[in-house]
N, C-alpha and C positions, 0 to 999 in steps of 0.2 A: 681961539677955541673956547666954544662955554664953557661954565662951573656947573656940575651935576650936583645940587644940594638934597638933602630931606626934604620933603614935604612940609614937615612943622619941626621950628627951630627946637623945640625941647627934645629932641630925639637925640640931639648931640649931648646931651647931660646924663640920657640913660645909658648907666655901666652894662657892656656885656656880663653874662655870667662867666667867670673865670674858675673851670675846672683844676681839683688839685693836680701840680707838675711830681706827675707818679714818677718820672725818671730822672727827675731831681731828685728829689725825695730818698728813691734808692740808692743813687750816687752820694748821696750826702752820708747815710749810713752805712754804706761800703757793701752792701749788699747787690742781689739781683733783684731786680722788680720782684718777681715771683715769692723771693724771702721776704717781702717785705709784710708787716700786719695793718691789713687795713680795717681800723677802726672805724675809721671815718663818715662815709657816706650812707651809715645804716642799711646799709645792704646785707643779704642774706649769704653768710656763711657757707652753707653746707650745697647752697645752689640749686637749678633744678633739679624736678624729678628725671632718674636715669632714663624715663624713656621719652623725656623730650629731645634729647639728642638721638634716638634711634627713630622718633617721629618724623625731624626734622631730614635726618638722611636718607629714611625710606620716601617721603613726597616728592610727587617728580610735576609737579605741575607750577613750579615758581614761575614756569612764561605764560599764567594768565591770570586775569587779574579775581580775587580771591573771591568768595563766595561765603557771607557772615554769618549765614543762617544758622549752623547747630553750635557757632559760637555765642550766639547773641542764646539761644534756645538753653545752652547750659550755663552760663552767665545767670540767665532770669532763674535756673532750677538752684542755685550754688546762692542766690543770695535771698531764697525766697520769693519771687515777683512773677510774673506774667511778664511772657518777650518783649508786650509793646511797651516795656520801663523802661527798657535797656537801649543807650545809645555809648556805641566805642567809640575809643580816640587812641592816638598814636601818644599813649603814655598820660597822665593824671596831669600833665604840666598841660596837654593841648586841650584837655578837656575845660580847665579854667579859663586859657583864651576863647573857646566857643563861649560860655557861659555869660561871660562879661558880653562879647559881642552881639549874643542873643538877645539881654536886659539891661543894657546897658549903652544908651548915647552918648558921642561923644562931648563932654562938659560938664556931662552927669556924674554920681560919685556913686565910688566903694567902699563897704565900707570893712578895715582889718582891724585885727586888733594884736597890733605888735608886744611884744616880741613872736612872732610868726614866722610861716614859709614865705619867703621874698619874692615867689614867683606871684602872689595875687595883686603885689603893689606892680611887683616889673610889668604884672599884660595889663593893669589898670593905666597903667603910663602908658604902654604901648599903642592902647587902642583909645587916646584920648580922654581920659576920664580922671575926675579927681578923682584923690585917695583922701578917706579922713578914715583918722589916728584913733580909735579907743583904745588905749595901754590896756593891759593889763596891771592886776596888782604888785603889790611887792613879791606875794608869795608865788607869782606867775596865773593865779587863778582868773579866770574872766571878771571882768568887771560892767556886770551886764545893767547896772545904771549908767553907767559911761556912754555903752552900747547906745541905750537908748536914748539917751541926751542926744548922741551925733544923728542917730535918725531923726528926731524928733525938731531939729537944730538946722538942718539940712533944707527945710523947708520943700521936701518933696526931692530933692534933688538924689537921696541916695535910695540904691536901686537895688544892689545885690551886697548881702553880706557873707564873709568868707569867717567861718568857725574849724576848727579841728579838733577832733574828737577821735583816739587820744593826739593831744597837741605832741608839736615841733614847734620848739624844742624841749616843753614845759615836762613831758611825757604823760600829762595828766588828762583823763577824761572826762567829757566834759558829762553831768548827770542830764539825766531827760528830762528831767523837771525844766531846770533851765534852759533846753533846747527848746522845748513848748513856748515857757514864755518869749523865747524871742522870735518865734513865731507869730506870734500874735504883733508885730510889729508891720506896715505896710513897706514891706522888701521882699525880694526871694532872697532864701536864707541856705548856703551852700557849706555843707557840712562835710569839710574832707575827710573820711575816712582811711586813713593810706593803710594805718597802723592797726584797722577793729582786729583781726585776725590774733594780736596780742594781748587784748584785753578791753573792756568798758564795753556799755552797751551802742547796740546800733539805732541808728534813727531811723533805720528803715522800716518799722513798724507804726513812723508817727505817717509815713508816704498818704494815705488813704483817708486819714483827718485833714492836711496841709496840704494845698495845694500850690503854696509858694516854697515848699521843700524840693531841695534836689543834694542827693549823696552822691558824691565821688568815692570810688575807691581805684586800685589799682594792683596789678599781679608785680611789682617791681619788688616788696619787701614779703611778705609771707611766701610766693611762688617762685622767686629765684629768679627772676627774668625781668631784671631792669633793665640788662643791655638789649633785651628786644623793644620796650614801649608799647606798652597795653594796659590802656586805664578803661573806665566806662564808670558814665553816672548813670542813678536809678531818678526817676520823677514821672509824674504823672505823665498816665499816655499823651493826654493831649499836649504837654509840652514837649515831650522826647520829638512828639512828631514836628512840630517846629524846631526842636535843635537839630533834627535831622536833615532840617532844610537849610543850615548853614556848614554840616559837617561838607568837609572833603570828599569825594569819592575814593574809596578805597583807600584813606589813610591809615588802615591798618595794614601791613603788611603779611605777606603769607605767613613766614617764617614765624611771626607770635600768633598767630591763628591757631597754627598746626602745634607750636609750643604751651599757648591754654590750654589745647583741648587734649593732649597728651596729658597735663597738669590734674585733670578733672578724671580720667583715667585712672592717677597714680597718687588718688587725693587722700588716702588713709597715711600714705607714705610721707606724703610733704606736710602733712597736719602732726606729723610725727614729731618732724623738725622744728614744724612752730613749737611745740609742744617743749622740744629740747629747749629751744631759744629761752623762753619764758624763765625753765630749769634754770640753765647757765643764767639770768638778767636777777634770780632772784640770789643767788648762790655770789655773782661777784658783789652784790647790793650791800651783802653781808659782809663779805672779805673786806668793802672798802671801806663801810663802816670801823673796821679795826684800826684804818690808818689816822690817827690824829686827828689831821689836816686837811681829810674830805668829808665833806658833806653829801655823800649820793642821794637824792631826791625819790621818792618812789616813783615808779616806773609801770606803763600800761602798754609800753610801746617794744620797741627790738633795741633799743639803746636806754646808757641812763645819765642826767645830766647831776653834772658831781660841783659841789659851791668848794672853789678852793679856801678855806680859812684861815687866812694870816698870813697867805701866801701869793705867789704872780702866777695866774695861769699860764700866760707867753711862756715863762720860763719850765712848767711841767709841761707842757706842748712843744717845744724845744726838747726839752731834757728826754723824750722820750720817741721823736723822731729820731736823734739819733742812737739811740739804738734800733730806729726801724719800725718803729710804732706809731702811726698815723693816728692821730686822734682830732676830733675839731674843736676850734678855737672861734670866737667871737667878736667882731669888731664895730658891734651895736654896744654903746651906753649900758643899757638895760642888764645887757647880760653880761660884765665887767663882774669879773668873780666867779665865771662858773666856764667848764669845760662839758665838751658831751663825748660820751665813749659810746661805740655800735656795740651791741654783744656780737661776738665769736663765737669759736669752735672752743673747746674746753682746753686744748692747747695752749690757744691766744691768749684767753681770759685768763689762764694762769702765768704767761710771760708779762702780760699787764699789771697784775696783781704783783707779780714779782719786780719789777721796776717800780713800780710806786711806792711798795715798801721799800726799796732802797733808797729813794729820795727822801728819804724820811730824816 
């Protein structure tokens, strides 16, 4: 009988992503899933808006296949842009895989700048292409001589660069000043915004100067609807219409269609919540400030990343699972010393608060 191998032998070195074990997790803390606090995954709290769940069970046309038009039409109205900017994807993760695919050969390079989201090295791998490394600083700030050394170094070979504005996990925004200039580099330059909705400014104002710009964002953290998958980047027409030539047919689903547009309906109400969010991220920023032993970092994002000083993160990430407190931990070099918390419900963020000063 043959052996059904991968296509190319590095495929077996690329780690699946390993979602956290939630029913661990609760069993360990003696809890039910449900009690459990997830700091974790920077997810929205308070969820969506109430009437995407009455959206969602009033449409009766799930048996055909969807129709994007006044999603894509309030999309362009919701981010400033004209429709022909807007091209969806099944969540901000598929939008990076099209992107690379689009400007990106396989041998060619990308370029990150770790400490980052791991998903622009995983679909650089994925879709055959190197990855080169610009670190960031010590303080997590861009280090956009770095930047430019690796394009400049690369000899033509890097094609698309991946920025986050405000960063994961730095929380930091990046200014427009220095988006411009890396503009001015011979790449397309991909600006994820997951997080603008909590703070820093948009790049989507530089769209109409750059035409090697293209902004991701995504409804999974300001809108509540990460477990549906609905991201979409903004760029210039004439390129959306080429990304539009490699997207999927209908890789959005009804169900986040009908839950966008429900969102955009009920958008004074969910801008409430961001609103909240920001409240509670500056409010625990301060509490954790009181403890010793943390260093919380300022914060642009729905989370804030805390330097533990003199101390083991493992062991406050431990120490606070079990009581049922999910928080994230690090297993990059780079960020050896610091933990990152999602903001909560003012609940959460006060039983957080309250276990970290007991650890004290």
């Amino acid at each position: 009988m043959p052996t059904v191998k991968p296509s190319h032998p590095y495929i077996s070195r690329i780690k699946p992503y390993e979602p956290p074990d939630i029913e661990a997790a609760a069993e360990r803390a003696g809890v039910e899933k449900e009690g459990l606090i997830r700091l974790i995954a920077n997810e929205n709290p308070f969820g969506p808006s109430s009437r995407v769940k009455e959206a969602l069970a009033d449409f009766d046309e799930y048996h055909l296949h969807p129709d994007y038009g006044r999603l894509v039409e309030a999309v362009a109205q919701y981010a400033g842009v004209t429709s022909d900017h807007v091209v969806l994807s099944n969540g901000a993760d598929e939008m990076i895989d099209l992107l690379i695919r689009l400007f990106v050969e396989p041998g060619e390079a990308v370029v990150v700048c770790p400490p980052t989201f791991a998903m622009y090295r995983f679909y650089g791998r994925v879709n055959r292409c190197r990855v080169l490394n610009a670190p960031r600083r010590e303080d997590l700030s861009l280090d956009v001589p770095a930047i430019e050394r690796a394009v400049q170094q690369s000899t033509g070979e890097a094609r698309l660069l991946f920025i986050v504005s405000p960063g994961n996990p730095s929380g930091q925004a990046i200014p427009l000043a220095l988006t411009e200039r890396l503009l001015e580099l011979p790449v397309m330059v991909c600006v994820d915004e997951a997080y603008i909705e909590f703070g820093g400014e948009s790049a989507i104002s530089l769209l109409a100067d750059y035409d090697n710009l293209v902004v991701i964002r995504t409804f999974s953290k300001w809108a509540g609807l990460a477990g549906l998958r609905l991201g979409y980047a903004l760029l210039r027409p004439e390129l959306a219409e080429y990304l539009n030539r490699v997207r999927p047919p209908y890789n959005v689903n009804s169900a986040a269609m009908v839950a966008a547009l429900a969102t955009f309906e009920d958008l004074e109400k969910v801008e409430a919540n961001v609103t909240r969010l920001i409240e509670e991220r500056e409010r625990v920023t301060e509490a954790l400030r009181e403890v010793p032993w943390l260093d919380p970092l300022p914060s642009d994002t729905n989370f804030i990343l805390i330097g533990v000083e003199g101390g083991d993160p493992d062991a406050v990430v431990d120490g606070l699972a079990k009581r049922g407190i999910l928080i994230r931990d690090f297993s990059s070099p780079a960020m050896a010393g610091y933990v990152r918390v999602s903001v909560g419900r003012p609940d959460q963020n006060d039983a957080l608060i309250d276990a970290l000063e007991r650890m004290t």
